[in-house]
N, C-alpha and C positions, 0 to 999 in steps of 0.2 A: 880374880883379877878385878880393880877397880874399873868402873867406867864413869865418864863425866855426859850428866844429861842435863838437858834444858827444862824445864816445864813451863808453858804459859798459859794462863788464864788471869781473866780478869778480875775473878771470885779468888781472895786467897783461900777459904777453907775449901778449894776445888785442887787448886796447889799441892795443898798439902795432904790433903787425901791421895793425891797421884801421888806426892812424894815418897807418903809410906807403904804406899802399896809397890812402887817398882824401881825405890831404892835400897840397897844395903849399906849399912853405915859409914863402910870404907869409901860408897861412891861421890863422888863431888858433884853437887845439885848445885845451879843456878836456878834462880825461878823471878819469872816478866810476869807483869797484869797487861803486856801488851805485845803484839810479833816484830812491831818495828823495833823493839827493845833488843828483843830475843835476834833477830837477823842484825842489828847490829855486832851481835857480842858474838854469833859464829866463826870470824874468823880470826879473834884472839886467842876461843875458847874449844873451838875445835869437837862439839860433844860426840857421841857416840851415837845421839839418839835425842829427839826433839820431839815431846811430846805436847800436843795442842789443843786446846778447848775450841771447837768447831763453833762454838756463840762469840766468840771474840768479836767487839767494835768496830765495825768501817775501819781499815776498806778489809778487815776479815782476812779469816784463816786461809781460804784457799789461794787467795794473790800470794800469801806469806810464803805457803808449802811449794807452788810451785816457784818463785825467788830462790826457796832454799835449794830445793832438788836442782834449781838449773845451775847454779855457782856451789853446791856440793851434792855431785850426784851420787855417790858413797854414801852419805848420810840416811840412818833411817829416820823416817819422819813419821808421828802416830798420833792419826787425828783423834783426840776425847770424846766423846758427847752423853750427855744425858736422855737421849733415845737411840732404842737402838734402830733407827731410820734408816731403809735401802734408798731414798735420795741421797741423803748425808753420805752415808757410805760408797755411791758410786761417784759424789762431787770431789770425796777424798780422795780416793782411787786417782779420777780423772785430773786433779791437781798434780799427782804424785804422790800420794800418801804410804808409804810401805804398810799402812796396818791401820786399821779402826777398830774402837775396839768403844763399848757403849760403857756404862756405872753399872748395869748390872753386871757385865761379863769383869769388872776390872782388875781381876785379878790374871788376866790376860798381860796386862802390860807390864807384870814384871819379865817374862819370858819373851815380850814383843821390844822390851829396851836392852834384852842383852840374850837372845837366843841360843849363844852357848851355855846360858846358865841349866840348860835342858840338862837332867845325869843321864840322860838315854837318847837313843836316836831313835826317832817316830820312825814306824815300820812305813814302806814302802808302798804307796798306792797300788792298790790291785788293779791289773790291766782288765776290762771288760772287754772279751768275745762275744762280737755277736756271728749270729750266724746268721749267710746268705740262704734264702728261701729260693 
């Protein structure tokens, strides 16, 4: 099944990096070098999935993300970055970010922009028993 994604970063060769890694050909890719662009075009364009370069320009990714999440809360939103930072990553959390995902892992965000692409379903967290003492 097709899905329509956003990509924004300010760096195209960041773009397109994202692009080829967590689009397939059939998908319909817009891509911003800025989020006011990108939250513009949401609600002509409707994506599936908005994925965002966390270095982005004043006034920055996380006003952006949460904007999106509060006027599309259905929307996955999936902060980028080039470290893989537990700041970054709880600021994206705490924005609203469905997923972070750093450059080394990025082979992540093809499965973080369209989760059914999974051919398996991840087994089931094991319950931990503890025992009372």
């Amino acid at each position: 099944m097709a899905k329509k994604l956003i990509i924004v970063d300010d760096r195209a060769v960041s773009r397109q990096l994202v692009r080829q890694v967590a689009a397939r050909p059939q998908d319909t890719v817009l891509e911003f070098a800025s989020a006011e662009e990108a939250v513009k075009a949401l609600g002509t364009f409707k994506p599936d999935c908005v994925m965002m370069g966390v270095s982005l320009p004043p006034p920055g990714v996380f006003p952006a993300i949460k904007r999106m999440r509060k006027t599309y809360p259905e929307m996955r939103v999936v902060a980028v970055s080039s470290f893989p930072d537990t700041e970054l990553r709880q600021a994206a959390s705490a924005a609203g970010a469905t997923g972070y995902v750093s450059m080394e892992n990025l082979s992540e965000l093809y499965l973080l922009a369209a989760p059914e692409r999974l051919a398996f379903q991840p087994a089931p967290r094991a319950k931990i028993r503890r025992e009372r003492k």
